[in-house]
C-alpha positions in Angstrom: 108.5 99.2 87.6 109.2 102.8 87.0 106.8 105.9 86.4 107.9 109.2 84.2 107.3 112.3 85.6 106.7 113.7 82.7 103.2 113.7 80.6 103.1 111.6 76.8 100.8 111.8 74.8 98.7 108.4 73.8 99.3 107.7 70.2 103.1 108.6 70.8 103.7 106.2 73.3 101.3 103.3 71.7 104.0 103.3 69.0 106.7 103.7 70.7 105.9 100.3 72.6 104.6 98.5 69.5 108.0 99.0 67.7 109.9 95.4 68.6 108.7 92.4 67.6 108.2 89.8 70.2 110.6 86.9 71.4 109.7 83.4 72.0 110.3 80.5 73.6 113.7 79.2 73.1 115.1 75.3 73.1 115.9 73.1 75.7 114.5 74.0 79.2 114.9 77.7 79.0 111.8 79.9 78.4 112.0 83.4 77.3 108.8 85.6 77.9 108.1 89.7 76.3 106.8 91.8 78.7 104.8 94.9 77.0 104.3 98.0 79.0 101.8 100.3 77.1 98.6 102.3 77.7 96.2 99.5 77.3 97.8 98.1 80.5 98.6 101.2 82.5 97.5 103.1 85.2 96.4 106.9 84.0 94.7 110.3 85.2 91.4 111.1 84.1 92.6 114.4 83.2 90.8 116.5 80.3 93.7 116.5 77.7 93.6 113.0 78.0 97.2 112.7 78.9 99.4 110.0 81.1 101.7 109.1 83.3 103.8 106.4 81.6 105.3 103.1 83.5 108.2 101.6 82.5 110.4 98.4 83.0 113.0 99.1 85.5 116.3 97.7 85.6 116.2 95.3 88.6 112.9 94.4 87.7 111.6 90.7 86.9 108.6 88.5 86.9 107.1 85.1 88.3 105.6 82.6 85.8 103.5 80.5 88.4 106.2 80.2 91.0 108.8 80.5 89.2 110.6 83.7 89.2 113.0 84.8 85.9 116.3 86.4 85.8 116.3 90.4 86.5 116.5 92.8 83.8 119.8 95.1 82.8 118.2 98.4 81.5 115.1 101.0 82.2 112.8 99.9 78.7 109.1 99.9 77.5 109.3 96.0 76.2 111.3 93.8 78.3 112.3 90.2 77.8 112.3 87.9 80.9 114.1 84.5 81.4 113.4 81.4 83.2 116.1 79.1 83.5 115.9 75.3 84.2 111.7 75.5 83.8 110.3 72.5 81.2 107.5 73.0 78.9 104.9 71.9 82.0 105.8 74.5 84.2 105.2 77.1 81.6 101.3 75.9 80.5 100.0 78.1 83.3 100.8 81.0 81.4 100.5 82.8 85.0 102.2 85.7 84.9 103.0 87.7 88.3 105.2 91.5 88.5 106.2 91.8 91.9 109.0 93.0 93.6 108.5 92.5 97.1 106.3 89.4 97.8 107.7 86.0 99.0 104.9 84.4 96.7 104.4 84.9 93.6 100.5 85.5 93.7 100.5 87.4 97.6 101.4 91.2 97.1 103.3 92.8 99.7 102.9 96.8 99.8 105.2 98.5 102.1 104.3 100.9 104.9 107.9 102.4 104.1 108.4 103.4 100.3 111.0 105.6 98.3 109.5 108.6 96.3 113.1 107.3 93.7 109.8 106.8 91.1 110.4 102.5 91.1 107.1 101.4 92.3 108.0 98.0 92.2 110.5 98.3 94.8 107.4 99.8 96.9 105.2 96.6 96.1 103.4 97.5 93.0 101.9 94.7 91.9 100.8 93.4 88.2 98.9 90.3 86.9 99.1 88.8 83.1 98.5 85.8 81.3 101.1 84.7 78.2 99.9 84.6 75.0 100.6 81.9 71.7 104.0 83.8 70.8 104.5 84.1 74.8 104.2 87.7 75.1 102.1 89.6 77.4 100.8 92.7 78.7 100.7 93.9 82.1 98.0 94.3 84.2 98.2 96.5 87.3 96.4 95.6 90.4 97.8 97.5 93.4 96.6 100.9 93.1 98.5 104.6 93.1 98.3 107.9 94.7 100.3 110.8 93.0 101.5 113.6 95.0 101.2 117.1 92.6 102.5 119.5 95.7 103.8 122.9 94.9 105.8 125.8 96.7 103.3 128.9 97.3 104.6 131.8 99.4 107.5 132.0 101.4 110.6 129.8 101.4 110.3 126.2 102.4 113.0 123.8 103.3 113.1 120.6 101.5 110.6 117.9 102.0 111.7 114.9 103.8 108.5 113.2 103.7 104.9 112.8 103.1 102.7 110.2 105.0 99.2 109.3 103.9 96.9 107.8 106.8 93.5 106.2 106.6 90.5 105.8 108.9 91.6 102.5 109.9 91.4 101.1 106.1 94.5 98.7 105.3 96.6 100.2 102.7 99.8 98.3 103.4 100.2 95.2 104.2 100.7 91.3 102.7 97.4 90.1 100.6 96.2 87.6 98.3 95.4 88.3 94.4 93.1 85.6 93.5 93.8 85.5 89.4 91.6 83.2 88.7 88.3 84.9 89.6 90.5 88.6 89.3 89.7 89.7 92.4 91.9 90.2 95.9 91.1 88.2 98.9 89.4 89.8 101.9 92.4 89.2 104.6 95.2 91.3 105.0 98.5 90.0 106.8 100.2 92.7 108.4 98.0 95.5 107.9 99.0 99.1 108.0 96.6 102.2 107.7 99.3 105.0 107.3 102.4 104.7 104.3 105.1 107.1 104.5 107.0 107.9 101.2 110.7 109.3 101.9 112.8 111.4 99.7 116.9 110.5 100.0 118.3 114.0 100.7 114.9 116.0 100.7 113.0 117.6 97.9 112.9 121.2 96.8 109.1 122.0 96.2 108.6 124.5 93.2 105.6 126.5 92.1 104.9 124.3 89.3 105.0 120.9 88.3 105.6 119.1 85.0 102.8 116.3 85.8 103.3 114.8 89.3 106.9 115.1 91.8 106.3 111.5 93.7 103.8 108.8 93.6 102.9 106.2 96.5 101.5 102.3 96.0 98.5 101.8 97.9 96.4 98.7 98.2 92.9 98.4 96.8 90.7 100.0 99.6 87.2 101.5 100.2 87.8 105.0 100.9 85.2 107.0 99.3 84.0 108.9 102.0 85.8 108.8 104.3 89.0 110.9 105.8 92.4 110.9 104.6 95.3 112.8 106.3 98.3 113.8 104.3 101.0 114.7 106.7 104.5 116.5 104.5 107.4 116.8 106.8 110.4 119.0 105.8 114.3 119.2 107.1 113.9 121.6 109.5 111.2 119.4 111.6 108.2 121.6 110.7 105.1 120.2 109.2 101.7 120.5 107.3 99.1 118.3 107.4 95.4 117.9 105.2 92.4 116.0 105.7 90.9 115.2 102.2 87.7 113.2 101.6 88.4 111.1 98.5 85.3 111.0 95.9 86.5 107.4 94.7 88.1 104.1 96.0 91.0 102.6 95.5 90.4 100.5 93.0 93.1 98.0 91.3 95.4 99.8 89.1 93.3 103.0 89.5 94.9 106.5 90.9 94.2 109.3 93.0 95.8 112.6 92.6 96.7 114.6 95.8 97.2 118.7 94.6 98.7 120.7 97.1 100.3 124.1 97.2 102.3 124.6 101.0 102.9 128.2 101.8 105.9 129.0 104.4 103.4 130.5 106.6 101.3 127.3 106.9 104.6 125.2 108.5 104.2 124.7 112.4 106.1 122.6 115.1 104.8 119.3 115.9 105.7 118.1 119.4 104.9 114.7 120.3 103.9 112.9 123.8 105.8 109.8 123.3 105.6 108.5 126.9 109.2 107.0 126.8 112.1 107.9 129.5 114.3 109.7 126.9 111.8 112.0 126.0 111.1 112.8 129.4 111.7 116.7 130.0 109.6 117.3 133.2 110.8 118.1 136.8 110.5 116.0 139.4 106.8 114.9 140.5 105.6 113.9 143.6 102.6 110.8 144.3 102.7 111.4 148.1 100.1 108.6 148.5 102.2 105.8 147.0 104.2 102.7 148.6 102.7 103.3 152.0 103.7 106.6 153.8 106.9 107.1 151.7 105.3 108.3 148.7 107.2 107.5 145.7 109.1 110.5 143.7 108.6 110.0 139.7 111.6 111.3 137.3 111.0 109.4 134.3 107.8 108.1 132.5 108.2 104.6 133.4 108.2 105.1 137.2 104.7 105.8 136.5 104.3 102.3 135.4 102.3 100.2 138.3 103.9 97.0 139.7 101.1 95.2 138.3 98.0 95.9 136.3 95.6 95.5 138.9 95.0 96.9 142.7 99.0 98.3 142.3 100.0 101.3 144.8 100.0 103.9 142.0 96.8 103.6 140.1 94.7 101.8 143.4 96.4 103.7 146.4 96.4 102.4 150.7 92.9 101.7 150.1 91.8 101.6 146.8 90.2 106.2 147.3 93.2 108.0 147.2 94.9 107.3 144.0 95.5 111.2 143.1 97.8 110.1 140.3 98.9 112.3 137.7 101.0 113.0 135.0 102.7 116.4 132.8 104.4 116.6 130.1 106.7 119.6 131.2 108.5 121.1 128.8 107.2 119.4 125.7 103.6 119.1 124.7 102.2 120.8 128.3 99.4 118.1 127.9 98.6 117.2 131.7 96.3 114.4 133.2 95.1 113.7 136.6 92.6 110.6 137.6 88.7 112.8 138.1 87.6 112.5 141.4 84.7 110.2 140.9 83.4 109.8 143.9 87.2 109.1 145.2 90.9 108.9 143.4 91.4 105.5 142.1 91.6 104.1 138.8 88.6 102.5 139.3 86.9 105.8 138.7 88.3 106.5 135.3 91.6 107.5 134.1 94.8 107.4 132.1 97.8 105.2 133.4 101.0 104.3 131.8 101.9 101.2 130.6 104.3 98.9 129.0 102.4 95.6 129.7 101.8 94.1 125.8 101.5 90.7 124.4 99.7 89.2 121.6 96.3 87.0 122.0 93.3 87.3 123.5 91.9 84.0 124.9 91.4 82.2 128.3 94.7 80.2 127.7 96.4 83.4 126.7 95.0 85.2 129.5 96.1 82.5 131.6 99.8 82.3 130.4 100.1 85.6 131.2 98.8 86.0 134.5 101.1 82.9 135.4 104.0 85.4 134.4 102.5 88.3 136.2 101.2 86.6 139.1 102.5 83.4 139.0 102.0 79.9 137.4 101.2 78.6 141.6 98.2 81.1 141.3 96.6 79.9 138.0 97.1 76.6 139.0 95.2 77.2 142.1 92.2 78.4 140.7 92.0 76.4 137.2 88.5 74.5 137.7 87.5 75.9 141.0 84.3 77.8 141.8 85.4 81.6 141.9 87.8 81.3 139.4 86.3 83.7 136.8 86.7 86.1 139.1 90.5 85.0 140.3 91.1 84.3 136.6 89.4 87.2 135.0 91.1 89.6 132.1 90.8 92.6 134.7 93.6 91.6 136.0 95.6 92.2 132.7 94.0 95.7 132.0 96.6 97.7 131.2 97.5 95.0 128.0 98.2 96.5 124.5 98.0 93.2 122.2 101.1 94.6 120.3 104.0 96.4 121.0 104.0 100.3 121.4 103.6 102.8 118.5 106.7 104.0 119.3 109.4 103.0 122.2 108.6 100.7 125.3 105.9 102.6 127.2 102.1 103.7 126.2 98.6 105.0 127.9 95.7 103.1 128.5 92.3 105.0 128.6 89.3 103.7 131.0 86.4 105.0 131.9 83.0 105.9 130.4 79.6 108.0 130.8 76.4 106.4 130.0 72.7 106.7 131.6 73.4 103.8 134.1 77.5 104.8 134.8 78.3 105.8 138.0 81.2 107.6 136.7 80.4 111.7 136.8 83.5 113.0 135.4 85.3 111.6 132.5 88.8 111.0 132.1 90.4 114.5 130.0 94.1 115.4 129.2 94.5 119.5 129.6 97.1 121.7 129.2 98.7 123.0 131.9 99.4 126.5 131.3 95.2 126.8 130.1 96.3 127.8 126.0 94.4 126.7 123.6 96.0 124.3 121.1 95.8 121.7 118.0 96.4 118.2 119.5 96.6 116.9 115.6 96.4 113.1 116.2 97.1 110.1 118.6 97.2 106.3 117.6 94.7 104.3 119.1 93.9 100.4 119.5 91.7 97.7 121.5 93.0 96.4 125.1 93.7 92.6 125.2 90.8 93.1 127.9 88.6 94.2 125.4 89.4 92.0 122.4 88.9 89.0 124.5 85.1 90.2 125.6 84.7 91.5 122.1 84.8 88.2 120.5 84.0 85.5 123.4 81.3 87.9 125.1 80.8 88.9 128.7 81.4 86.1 131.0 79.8 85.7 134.2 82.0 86.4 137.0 80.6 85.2 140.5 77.3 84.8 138.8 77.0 88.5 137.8 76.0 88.7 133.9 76.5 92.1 134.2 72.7 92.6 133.0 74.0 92.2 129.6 73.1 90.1 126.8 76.5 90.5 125.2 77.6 86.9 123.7 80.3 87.8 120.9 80.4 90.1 117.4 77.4 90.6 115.1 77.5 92.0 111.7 75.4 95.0 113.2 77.6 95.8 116.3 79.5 98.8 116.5 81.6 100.7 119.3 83.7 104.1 119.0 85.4 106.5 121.2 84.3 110.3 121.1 86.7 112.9 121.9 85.2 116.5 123.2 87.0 119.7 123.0 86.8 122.4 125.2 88.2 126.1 124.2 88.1 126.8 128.3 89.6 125.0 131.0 87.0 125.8 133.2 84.2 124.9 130.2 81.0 123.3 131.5 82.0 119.6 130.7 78.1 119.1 129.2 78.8 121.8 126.5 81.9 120.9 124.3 82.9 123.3 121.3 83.5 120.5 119.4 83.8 116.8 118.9 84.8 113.8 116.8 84.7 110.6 117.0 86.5 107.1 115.7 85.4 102.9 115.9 87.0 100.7 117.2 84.2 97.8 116.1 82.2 97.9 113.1 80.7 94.8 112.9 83.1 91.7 112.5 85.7 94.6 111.7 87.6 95.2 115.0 90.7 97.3 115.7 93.6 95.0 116.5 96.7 97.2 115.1 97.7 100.7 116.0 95.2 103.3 114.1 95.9 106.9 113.4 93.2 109.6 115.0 93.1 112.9 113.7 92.4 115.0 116.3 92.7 118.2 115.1 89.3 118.7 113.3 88.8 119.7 117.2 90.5 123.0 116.6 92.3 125.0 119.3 91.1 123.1 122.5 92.0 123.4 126.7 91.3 120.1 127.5 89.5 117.3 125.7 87.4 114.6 127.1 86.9 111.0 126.0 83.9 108.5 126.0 82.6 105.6 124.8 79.4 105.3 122.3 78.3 101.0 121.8 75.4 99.5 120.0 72.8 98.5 121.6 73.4 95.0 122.1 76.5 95.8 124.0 74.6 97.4 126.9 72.6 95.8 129.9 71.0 96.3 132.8 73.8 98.2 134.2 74.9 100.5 131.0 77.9 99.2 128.6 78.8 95.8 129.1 82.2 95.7 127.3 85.4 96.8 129.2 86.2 101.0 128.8 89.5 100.6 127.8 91.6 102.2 125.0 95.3 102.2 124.4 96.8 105.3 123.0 100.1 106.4 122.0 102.1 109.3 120.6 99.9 112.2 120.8 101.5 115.2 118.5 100.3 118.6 119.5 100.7 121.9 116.8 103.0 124.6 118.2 103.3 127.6 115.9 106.0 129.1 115.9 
C-alpha cells in the first residue's frame, strides 16, 4: 500500500473513494472481495488544518482472506477488487481479512529492518486488519504504525541523502509478530526483533528548503516509546552524516504516526569513522605483546591476531603467569580510540579489560555450555567431568567468556567488556578506551549485548562452584530486577577518574526483559570526551556478600566516532 506525498483535504477524498459501487461474490468457487481505502480507515497527522496524508492501493498489492491469499492487483487505486480463486463458500465465512505484504502468515506481520523510502509501505511490512461485510466489501484497518520524515535543506549545500536510520532504546520496532484479531490486540513476543530500521533512497535524495507534506515515511511496529530516546541518524553520498536524539511525547500506537521535522544545514555534516574490529579495516602499524607465547612475544598486524587461543587462561589476555598480561590495542589511523588492560593490582584479564573476540554461538544452558566447551576443549574433557565432584568448576561458563550469543554487528570479530567497581570489588581502576593523541571527541554510539556467560546466570542464577555461593542470593529474573552499564566521560586524559564530566547509562535487564540482540547506544550525549570509562550498576538482589554476583561482561561492537572535518 502506497502513501501520497501530497496533502487532500477530507471531504474531497471521502468522495472521491465513495464514488464505485461495490462488487460481490461471484459463482462457482471464485470469491471477489472490494477493498476501500478512505479516511475512516487511514492513518493521519494531527495537524491544525485538519489535513492528511492519503494511502492508496498499490499495484502489486493483495490481501489474505483467513489463509488464503487473492490474486495481486494491476493499477495504483483508492477501491480495489481482490480475487480468490479455487476458495468455496466455507472458507470465506471467516470474513477475516489480512493486508500484508511481507508475512509468511496471514495474521503474523513482518516489518523489515531494511525498507525503501519508493512511498509502498506494504512492501516495508505495513500491515492492515478488516472484516467483510454482507455485500463483501471492506475497509481497512491499519495496525503497524508510521513515522514520517518532514526534513529540509537549511544553509549550505548538501549532497543527496542516501539514508536515514531510526534507532530505539532497545524497544522492538522490526521484527515478525502476532496480530491477535480476535481480541484486536498484538501479541507480546516478537520473532526477530530489531531496535534500529534503516529507510534507503535508490539513487539519493535532494533535500529542499520546503516540503509539500512529508519526503519519506518508515513502518514501525507498535512500541512504547514515550519517553524515552530516539536517534535519527541521515546519511548522505559523500559519507558525511547527522544524527538527533528526540524524545517522542506519544507511543507507537497501531495505525498511529509520528512526524520527525528536521532542517540539516551543510555546516552540521561531520565524518563518522567507525571501530569495526575486523582485519580489512585494520589501518594500524605493527604492535608488539612482548609478554606473549613464552619469551617470543607474539607481533600483532591485524585485529584477529588479538583473538586468544581460547577464552580462558590463553597467553594473550592471562600472560606466563596469569600478572603480566599488558595487552593492548589502537586503532591507528582510524578512530585513534586506544585500550590497554588497568593495572589492577597486576596485568591480566582477570583485572578488568577489553579483549577481542570472534567466539559466538546461540544458547545459554548447561547442555549448551557443554556442547561448546566439547568443541573448544574437547568432547574427552566434558566427558570427564560430567557427574563428578568439581565439575561446576571444570564445567563452568567462565570458560566460554568471551561468547556473544549471535554473530557480530558487523564482520567476524567483536569486543568483550569485563570488569566492574562496586563497594566490595577489588578492582581499582576500571576498564576505559582513550584516544591516543589526548583530543577530545564525540564517540556517537556503539552496539551492545549480554555475554552467553551472563545470559545463562541471568536466567538459571548463580551456581555454586566448589561450594562458593558467591555470598549471593541470586536464583534467576524477577519482575523487579534490573542491571545497566554506565559509561563516564572524561574531557582530560589525565582527569581524576572519581570526577567524570559526564555520564550515561543503558540496561541490559529490566525485569524479565533481557538484552539478547545487538542494541544501539548513543554515546554522544557524553560530548567531546578523552577517554570514557565503563561500569556496572545491578539491583539489589543481584549482589552478595562479595558485591555483584552476576558476571561483568558486555559485548560491544562497531563504535563510530564524530570527526569534523
Amino acid at each position: 500500500m502506497k502513501r501520497g506525498i501530497l496533502f487532500a483535504m477530507v471531504a474531497v477524498l471521502f468522495v472521491a473513494c465513495q464514488k464505485n459501487d461495490s462488487e460481490v461474490k461471484a459463482t462457482g468457487n471464485k470469491l471477489i472481495v472490494t477493498g476501500y481505502s478512505n479516511i475512516e480507515t487511514r492513518t493521519a497527522f494531527d495537524t491544525p488544518d485538519e489535513k492528511t496524508i492519503p494511502y492508496t492501493w498499490t499495484a502489486g498489492d493483495c490481501v489474505w482472506l483467513g489463509e488464503n491469499k487473492s490474486n495481486s492487483i494491476a493499477t495504483d487505486c483508492t477501491l480495489a477488487t481482490f480475487e480468490f480463486e479455487n476458495i468455496s463458500d466455507a472458507n470465506a465465512d471467516n470474513g477475516h481479512i489480512f493486508y500484508n505484504m511481507t508475512g509468511d502468515q496471514a495474521n503474523i506481520a513482518k516489518v523489515l529492518s531494511q525498507q525503501s523510502a519508493d512511498g509502498n509501505l506494504g512492501n516495508d511490512g505495513d500491515f492492515g486488519y478488516a472484516t467483510l461485510d454482507v455485500n463483501n466489501s471492506f475497509r481497512l484497518e491499519h495496525q503497524t504504525a508510521y513515522v514520517w520524515f518532514d526534513t529540509k535543506r537549511g544553509s549550505g549545500t548538501l549532497p543527496l541523502l542516501t539514508s536515514i536510520t531510526l534507532s530505539t532504546e532497545g524497544l522492538k520496532i522490526a521484527g515478525e509478530r502476532t496480530y491477535d484479531y480476535e481480541n484486536g490486540e498484538w501479541s507480546d513476543a516478537i520473532t526477530n526483533g530489531r531496535s534500529e530500521i534503516t529507510l534507503s533512497f535508490d539513487g539519493g535524495y535532494e533535500l529542499k528548503s520546503e516540503n509539500n507534506g512529508v519526503m519519506a515515511a518508515m513502518v514501525v511496529l507498535p512500541a512504547e516509546v514515550e519517553g524515552t530516546n530516539i536517534t535519527v541518524t541521515y546519511k548522505f553520498a559523500d559519507g558525511r552524516v547527522f544524527s538527533e536524539v528526540k524524545n517522542p511525547q506519544k507511543n507507537f500506537t497501531s495505525g498511529a504516526t509520528q512526524r520527525v521535522s528536521t532542517t540539516i544545514n551543510e555546516s552540521d555534516l561531520y565524518e563518522l569513522r567507525v571501530l569495526t574490529f575486523e582485519d580489512e579495516d585494520a589501518k594500524f602499524s605493527p604492535m608488539y605483546l612482548d609478554y606473549a607465547d613464552g619469551w617470543s612475544g607474539r607481533e600483532i598486524s591485524t585485529w584477529s591476531d588479538l583473538i586468544d587461543a581460547t577464552q580462558y587462561y590463553g597467553p594473550l589476555l592471562y600472560g606466563n603467569d596469569q600478572m603480566d598480561a599488558m595487552y593492548f590495542w589502537y586503532d591507528e589511523g582510524n578512530t585513534e580510540l586506544y585500550h590497554m588492560f588497568p593495572d589492577n593490582y597486576a596485568y591480566c584479564f582477570w583485572g578488568g579489560g577489553h579483549a577481542i573476540s570472534n567466539y559466538w554461538g546461540p544458547g545459554y544452558t548447561d547442555n549448551d555450555r557443554n556442547i561448546y566447551i566439547a568443541k573448544e576443549y574437547g568432547q574427552e574433557y566434558v566427558d570427564y567431568w560430567t557427574g563428578k565432584p568439581g565439575a561446576d568448576a571444570a564445567l563452568g561458563w567462565f570458560l566460554l567468556q568471551l561468547m556473544a550469543p549471535i554473530a557480530p554487528h558487523s564482520g567476524d570479530n567483536f569486543c568483550v567488556h569485563y570488569g566492574y567497581k562496586d563497594s566490595k570489588a577489588y578492582i581499582e581502576n576500571l576498564p576505559e578506551i582513550s584516544f591516543m593523541d589526548c583530543e577530545p571527541r564525540v564517540i556517537d554510539h556503539m552496539y551492545i549485548t549480554n555475554t552467553n556467560y551472563t545470559l545463562n546466570q541471568l536466567f538459571n542464577g548463580v551456581k555454586s562452584e566448589e561450594g562458593n555461593t558467591f555470598g549471593g542470593n541470586w536464583t534467576g529474573l524477577t519482575e523487579d530486577a534490573w542491571l545497566k552499564i554506565v559509561a563516564y566521560g572524561y574531557d582530560d586524559i589525565d582527569a581524576d577518574p572519581y570526577e567524570p564530566t559526564s555520564e550515561t547509562e543503558i540496561y541490559l535487564v529490566k525485569g524479565f526483559n533481557v538484552v539478547e540482540d545487538w542494541q544501539r547506544w548513543d554515546l554522544s550525549v557524553l560530548g567531546p570526551v578523552a577517554k570514557v570509562r565503563f561500569n556496572f550498576l545491578y539491583s539489589d538482589e543481584m549482589g552478595g556478600r562479595y558485591g555483584f554476583t552476576i558476571p561483568g561482561y558486555f559485548a560491544y561492537d562497531d563504535v563510530a566516532v564524530r570527526f569534523d572535518e
